[in-house]
C-alpha positions as CSV (number, residue, x, y, z in Angstrom):
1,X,7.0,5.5,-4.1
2,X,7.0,5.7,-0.4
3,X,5.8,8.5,1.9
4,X,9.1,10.8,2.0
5,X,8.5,11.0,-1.7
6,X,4.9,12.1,-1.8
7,X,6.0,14.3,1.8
8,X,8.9,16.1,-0.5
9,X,6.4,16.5,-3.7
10,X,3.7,18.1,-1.4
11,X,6.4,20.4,0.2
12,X,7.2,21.5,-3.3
13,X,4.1,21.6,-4.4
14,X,3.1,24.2,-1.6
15,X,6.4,25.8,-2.5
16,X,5.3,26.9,-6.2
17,X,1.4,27.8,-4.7
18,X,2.8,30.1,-2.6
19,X,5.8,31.5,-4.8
20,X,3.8,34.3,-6.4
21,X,2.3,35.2,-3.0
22,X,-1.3,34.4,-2.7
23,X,-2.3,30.4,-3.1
24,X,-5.2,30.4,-5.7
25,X,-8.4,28.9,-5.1
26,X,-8.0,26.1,-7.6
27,X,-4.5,25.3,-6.6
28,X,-5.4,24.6,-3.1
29,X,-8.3,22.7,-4.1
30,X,-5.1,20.4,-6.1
31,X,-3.1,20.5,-2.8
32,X,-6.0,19.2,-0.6
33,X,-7.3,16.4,-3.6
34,X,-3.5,15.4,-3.0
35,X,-3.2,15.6,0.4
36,X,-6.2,13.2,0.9
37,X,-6.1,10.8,-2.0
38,X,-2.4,10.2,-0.5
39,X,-3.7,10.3,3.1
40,X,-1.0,12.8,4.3
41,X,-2.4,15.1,7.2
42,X,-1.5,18.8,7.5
43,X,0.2,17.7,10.7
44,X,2.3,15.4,8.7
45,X,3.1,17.6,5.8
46,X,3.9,21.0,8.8
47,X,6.3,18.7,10.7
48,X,8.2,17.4,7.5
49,X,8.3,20.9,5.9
50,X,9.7,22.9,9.3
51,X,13.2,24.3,8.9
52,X,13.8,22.0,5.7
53,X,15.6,23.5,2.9
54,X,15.0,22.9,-1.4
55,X,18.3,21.6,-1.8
56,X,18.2,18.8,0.6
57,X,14.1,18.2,-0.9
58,X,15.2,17.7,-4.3
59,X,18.0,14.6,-3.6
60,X,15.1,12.5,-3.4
61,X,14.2,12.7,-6.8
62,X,16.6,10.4,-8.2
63,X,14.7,7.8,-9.9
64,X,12.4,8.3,-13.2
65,X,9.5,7.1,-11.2
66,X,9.6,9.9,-8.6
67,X,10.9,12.4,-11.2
68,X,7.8,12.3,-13.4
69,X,5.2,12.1,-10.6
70,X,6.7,15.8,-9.3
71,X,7.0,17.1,-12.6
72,X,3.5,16.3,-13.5
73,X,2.0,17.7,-10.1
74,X,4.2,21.3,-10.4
75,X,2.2,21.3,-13.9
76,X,-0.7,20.7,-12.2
77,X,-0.5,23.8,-10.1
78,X,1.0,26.0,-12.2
79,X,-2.1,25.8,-14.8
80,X,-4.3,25.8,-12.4
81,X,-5.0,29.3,-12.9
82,X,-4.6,28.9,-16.7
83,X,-1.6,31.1,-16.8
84,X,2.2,30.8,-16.0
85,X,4.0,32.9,-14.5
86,X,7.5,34.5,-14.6
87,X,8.1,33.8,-11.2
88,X,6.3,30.0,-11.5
89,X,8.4,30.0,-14.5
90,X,11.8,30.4,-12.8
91,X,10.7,28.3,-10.2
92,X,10.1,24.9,-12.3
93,X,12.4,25.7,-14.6
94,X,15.1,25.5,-11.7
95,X,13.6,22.3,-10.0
96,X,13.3,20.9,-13.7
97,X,17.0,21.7,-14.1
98,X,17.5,20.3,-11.0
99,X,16.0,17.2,-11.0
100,X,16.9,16.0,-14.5
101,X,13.1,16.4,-16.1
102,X,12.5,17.3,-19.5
103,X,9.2,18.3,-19.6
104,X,8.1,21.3,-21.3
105,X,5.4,22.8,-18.9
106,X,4.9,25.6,-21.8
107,X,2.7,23.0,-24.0
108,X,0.0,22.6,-21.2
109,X,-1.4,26.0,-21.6
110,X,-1.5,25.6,-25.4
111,X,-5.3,24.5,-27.6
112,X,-4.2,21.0,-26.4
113,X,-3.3,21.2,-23.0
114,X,-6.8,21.4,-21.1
115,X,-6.8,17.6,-22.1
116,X,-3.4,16.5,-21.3
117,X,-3.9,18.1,-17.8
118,X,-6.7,16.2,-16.9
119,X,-5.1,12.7,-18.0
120,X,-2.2,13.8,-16.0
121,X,-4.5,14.4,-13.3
122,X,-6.5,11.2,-13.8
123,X,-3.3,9.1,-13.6
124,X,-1.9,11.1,-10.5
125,X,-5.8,9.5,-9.3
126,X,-4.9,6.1,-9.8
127,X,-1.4,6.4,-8.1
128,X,-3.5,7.7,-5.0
129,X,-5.6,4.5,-4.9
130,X,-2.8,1.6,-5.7
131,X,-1.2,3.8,-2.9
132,X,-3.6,3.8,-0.7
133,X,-4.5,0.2,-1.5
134,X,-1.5,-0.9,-0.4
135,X,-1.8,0.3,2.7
136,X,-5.9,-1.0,3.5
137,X,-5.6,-4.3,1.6
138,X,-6.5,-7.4,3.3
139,X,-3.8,-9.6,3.9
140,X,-4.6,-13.7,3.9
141,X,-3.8,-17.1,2.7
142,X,-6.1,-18.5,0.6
143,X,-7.9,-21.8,2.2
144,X,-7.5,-19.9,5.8
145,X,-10.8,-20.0,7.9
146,X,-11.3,-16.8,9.9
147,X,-9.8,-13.5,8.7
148,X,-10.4,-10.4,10.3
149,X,-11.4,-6.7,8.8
150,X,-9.9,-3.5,10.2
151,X,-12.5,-1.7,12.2
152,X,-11.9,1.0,9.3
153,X,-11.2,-1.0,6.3
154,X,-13.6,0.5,3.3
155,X,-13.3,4.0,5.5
156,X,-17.9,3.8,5.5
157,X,-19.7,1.9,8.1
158,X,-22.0,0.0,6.7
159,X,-19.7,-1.9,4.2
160,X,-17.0,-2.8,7.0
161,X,-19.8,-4.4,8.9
162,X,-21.8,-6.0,6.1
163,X,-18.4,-7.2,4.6
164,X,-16.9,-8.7,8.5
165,X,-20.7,-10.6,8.3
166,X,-20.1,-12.5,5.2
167,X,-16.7,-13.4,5.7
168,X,-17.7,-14.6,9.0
169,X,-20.2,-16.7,7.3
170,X,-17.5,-17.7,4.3
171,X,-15.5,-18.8,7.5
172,X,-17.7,-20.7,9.3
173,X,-18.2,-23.1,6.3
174,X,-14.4,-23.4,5.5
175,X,-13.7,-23.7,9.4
176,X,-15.8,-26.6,9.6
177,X,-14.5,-30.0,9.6
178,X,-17.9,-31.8,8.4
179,X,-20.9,-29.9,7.1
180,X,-24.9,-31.6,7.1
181,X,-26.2,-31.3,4.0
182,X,-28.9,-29.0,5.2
183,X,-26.9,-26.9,6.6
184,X,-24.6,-26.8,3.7
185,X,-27.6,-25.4,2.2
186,X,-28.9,-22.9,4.3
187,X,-24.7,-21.2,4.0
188,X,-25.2,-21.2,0.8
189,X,-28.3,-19.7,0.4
190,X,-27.7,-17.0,3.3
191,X,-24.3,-16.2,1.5
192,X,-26.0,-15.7,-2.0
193,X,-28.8,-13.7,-0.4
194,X,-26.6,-11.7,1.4
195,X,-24.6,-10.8,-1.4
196,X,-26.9,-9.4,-3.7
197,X,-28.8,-7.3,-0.4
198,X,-25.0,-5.9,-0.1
199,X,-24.2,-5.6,-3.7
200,X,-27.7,-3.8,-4.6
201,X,-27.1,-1.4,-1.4
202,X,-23.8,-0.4,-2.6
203,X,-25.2,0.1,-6.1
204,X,-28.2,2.7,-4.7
205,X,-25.1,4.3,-2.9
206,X,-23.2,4.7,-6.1
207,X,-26.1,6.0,-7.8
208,X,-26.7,8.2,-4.7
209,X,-23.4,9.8,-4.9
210,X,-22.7,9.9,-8.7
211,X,-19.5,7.2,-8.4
212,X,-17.7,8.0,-11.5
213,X,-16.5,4.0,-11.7
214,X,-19.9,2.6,-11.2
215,X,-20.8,0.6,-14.4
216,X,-17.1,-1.7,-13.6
217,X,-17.9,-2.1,-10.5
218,X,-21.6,-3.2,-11.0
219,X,-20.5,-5.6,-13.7
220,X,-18.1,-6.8,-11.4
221,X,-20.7,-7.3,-8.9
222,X,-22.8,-9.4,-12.0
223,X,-19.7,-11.3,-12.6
224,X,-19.4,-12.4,-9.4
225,X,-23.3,-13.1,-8.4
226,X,-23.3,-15.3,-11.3
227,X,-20.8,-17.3,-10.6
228,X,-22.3,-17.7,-7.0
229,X,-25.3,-19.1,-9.1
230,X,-23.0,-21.6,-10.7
231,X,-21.9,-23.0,-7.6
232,X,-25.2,-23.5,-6.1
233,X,-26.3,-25.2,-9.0
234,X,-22.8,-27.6,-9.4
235,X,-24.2,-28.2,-5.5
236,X,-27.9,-29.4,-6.4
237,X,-26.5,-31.8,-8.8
238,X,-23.7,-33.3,-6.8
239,X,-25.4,-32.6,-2.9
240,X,-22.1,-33.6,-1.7
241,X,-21.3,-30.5,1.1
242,X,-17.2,-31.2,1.3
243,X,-16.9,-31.4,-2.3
244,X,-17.6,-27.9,-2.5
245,X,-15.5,-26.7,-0.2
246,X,-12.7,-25.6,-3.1
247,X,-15.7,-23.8,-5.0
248,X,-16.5,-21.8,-1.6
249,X,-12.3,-21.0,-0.7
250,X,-12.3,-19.6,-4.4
251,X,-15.6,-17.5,-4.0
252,X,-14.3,-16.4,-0.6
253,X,-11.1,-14.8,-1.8
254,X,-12.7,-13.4,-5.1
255,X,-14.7,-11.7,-2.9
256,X,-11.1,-10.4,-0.6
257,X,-10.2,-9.6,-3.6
258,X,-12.9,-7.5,-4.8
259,X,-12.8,-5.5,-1.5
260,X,-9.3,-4.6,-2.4
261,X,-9.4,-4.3,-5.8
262,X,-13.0,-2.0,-5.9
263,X,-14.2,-1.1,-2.3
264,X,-11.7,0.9,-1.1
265,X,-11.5,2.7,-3.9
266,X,-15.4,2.8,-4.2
267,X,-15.5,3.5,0.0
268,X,-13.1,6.2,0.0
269,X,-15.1,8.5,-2.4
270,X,-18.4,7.8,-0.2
271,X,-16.3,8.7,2.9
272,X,-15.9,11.8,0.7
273,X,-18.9,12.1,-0.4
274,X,-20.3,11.4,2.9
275,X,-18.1,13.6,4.9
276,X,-19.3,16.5,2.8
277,X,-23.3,16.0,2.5
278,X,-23.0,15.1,6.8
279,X,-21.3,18.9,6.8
280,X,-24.6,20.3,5.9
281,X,-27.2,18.3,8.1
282,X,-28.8,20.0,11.3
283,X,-28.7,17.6,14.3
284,X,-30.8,18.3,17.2
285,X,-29.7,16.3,20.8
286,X,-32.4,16.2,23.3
287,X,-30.2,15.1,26.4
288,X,-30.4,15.0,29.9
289,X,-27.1,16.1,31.1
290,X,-24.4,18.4,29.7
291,X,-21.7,15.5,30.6
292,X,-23.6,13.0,28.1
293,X,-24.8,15.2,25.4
294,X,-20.4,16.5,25.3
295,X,-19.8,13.0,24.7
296,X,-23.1,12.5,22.2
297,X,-22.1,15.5,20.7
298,X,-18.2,14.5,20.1
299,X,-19.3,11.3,18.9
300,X,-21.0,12.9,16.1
301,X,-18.7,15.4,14.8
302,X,-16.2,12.7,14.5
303,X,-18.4,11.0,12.0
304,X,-18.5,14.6,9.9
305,X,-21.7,15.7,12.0
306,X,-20.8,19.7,13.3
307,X,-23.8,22.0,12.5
308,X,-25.3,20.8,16.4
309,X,-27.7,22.2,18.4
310,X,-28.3,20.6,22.5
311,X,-31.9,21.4,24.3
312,X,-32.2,19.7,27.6
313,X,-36.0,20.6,28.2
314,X,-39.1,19.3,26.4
315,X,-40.1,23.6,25.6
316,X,-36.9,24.1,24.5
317,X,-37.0,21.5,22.0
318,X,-39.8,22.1,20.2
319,X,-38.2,25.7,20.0
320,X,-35.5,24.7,18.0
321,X,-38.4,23.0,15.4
322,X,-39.5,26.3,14.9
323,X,-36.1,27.6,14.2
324,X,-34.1,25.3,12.4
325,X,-34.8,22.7,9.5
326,X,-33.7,19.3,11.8
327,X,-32.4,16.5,9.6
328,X,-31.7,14.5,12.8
329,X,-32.5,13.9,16.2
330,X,-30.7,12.3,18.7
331,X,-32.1,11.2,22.1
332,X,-29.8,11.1,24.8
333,X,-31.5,10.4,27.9
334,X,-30.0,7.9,30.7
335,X,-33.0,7.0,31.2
336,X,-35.4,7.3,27.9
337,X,-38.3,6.9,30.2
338,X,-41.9,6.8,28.8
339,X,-42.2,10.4,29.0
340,X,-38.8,11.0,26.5
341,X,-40.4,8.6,24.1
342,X,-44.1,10.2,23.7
343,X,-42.2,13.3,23.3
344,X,-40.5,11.3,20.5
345,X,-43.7,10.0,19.4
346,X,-45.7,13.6,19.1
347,X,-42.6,14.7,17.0
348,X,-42.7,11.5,14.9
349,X,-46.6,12.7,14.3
350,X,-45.9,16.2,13.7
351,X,-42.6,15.4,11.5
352,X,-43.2,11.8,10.0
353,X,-40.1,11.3,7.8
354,X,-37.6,12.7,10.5
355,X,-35.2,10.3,11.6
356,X,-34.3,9.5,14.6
357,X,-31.5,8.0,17.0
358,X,-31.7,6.6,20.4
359,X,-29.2,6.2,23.0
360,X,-30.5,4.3,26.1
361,X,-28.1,3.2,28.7
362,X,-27.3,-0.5,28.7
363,X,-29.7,-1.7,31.7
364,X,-32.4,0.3,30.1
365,X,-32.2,-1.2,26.8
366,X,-34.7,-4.0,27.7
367,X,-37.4,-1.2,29.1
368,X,-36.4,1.0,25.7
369,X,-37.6,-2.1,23.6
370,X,-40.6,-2.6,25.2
371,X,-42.2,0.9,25.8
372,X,-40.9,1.9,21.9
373,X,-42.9,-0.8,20.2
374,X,-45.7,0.0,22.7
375,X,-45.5,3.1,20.7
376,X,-44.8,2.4,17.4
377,X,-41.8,4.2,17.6
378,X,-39.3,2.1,15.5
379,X,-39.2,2.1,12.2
380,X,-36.8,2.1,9.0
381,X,-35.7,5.4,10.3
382,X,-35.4,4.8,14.0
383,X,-32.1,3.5,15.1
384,X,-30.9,2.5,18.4
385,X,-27.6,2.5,19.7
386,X,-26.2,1.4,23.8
387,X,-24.5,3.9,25.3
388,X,-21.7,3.6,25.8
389,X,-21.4,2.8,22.4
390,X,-18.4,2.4,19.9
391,X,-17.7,4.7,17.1
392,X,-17.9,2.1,14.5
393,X,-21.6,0.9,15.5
394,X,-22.9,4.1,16.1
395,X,-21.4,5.6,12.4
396,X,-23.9,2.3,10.8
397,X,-26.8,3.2,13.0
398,X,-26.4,6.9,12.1
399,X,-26.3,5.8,8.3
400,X,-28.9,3.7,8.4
401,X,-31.1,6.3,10.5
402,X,-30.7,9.3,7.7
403,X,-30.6,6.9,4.8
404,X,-33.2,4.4,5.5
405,X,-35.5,2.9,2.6
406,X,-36.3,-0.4,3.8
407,X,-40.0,-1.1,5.3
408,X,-39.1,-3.3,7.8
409,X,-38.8,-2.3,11.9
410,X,-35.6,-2.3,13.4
411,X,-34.9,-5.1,15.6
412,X,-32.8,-4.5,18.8
């Protein structure tokens, strides 16, 4: 199925919502679940729709394939309400007709319909993700040293960059022409270790979020630690570094694998799940400028972010304490002098779990460093990002600033 199929079901699909005049709530709940477990923008779906006509719509559906995916999401919004009717009716029965489909839409509001709509809509869930799959997967030749990650490839932060680390490090052994034996060993063990930090942070995530495929995935994840152990053990027996190099080629692409096979699918309902629990946080910027905290402050609502409120002076910002309930604050000062940090200490005293980002200028990151552990300032929930900064870093530091569990101080 390519995307003027899925374009032409959508633009039928809004079609029948709107053919009985008002779209109903759970209907355009269906069309936007569509819409973004296919990845078609409104933009996309206005600009194919303008000035097009049904005839010319329904010639695409030509093949059995593409016949019973549209049949099966008109059923889906014309039950949505839990009725049919007459002029939804007349409607499918004519594309129906039309098309060449026999199914009977009447049977899906019967005692056993409830049940057959939710496989249908279960199966029209996995075509979304093999769709979408094909579009993120990695793409490499097994035995091939480096390989690359889209800045985006898992859609959340933290996985892209934990993932780009550890096939960075799966590179670095299967780049290498000759390997020490110690050094063999210290791959090794930074690659298991690595794995199972990544692997038990995705599986507090899933847990987090209530991921509705998270007992696969984690045995997945057992599967694979365990056959890590297997190799390390083949390695103390043998200590021979080259000899394990097939072992290590094989664990790499497993793990490729895996990423296609269960993290986009996995990162895609975070980014979901993500986008909607960001929608309700409070941010507070303290910034200097109105030019920076613009920028701060686009920065963030890209990332999901938008209930924002700006002070630029120190009264000010212990006003909006009073009067909102901050989740996070962000300090934007060019120069995060020593003054903007014991500010940021008395609020970390009077608000001890409140997180906290930091945005010092490059050439100020040095006196940042210094005058913050002076303080005590970082912490688990502490980030620091440079500014200027890039999207991708400062989505990780932001998720590691509001989800933070670890003891341990950030290190710059």
């Amino acid at each position: 199925m390519d995307k003027q199929d899925l374009l032409s079901t959508l633009f039928l699909a809004k079609a029948l919502a709107k053919y009985d005049g008002d779209v109903h709530r759970t209907e355009q709940v269906i069309l936007n679940d569509l819409m973004v477990g296919f990845e078609i923008s409104e933009e996309e779906l206005a600009a194919y729709s303008h000035g097009r006509k049904l005839q010319e719509t329904l010639e695409r559906f030509t093949s059995e394939k593409n016949r019973d995916f549209l049949a099966d999401i008109l059923s889906l919004i014309a039950c949505a309400d839990g009725k049919l009717e007459e002029k939804e009716k007349k409607f499918i029965g004519e594309v129906f007709k039309r098309v060449g489909s026999s199914k009977k839409i009447e049977t899906l509001l019967g005692p056993e319909g409830e049940q057959e709509l939710i496989k249908i809509y279960n199966q029209i869930d996995e075509l979304a993700y093999y769709y979408r799959q094909q579009s993120n997967a990695i793409q490499f030749d097994s035995g091939q040293a480096g390989i690359k990650l889209e800045t985006d490839s898992c859609h959340v932060a933290f996985m892209d960059q934990q993932h780009s680390e550890l096939l960075n490090k799966f590179g670095e052994y299967i780049g290498a022409s000759e390997l020490s034996t110690p050094k063999t060993k210290e791959l090794l063990i930074f690659i298991k270790n690595y794995i199972v930090n990544h692997f038990s942070l995705e599986e507090t995530q899933m847990v987090k979020w209530k991921y509705p495929k998270e007992e696969v995935h984690k045995k997945e994840h057992q599967l694979y630690v365990a056959a890590f152990e297997d190799l390390l053990n083949q390695y103390d027996s043998t200590n021979e570094p080259n000899s394990l190099k097939a072992g290590i080629i094989g664990m790499r692409d497993w793990f490729i694998k895996h990423i296609n096979r269960f993290d986009h699918r996995m990162g895609f309902y975070f980014k979901t799940s993500l986008l909607a629990e960001r929608q309700i946080k409070k941010v507070l910027i303290f910034g200097e400028s109105e030019e920076e905290a613009k920028a701060t402050r686009h920065g963030l609502e890209q990332m999901g972010l938008t209930d924002i409120t700006v002070a630029f002076k120190e009264r000010d910002l212990w006003n909006c304490f009073k009067l909102i309930n901050v989740n996070l604050l962000v300090m934007h000062r060019s120069g995060t002098t020593f003054e903007d940090l014991s500010v940021a200490n008395k609020i970390r005293q009077q608000i001890p779990g409140l997180p906290m980002l930091f945005l010092p200028t490059q050439e100020n990151v040095a006196h940042f460093k210094e005058t913050a552990w002076n303080l005590k300032l970082l912490g688990p929930k502490t980030q620091v990002s440079r500014f200027p900064y890039r999207w991708g870093e400062l989505s990780g530091k932001l998720h590691e600033a509001l989800y933070a569990t670890a003891s341990k101080p950030v290190v710059l």
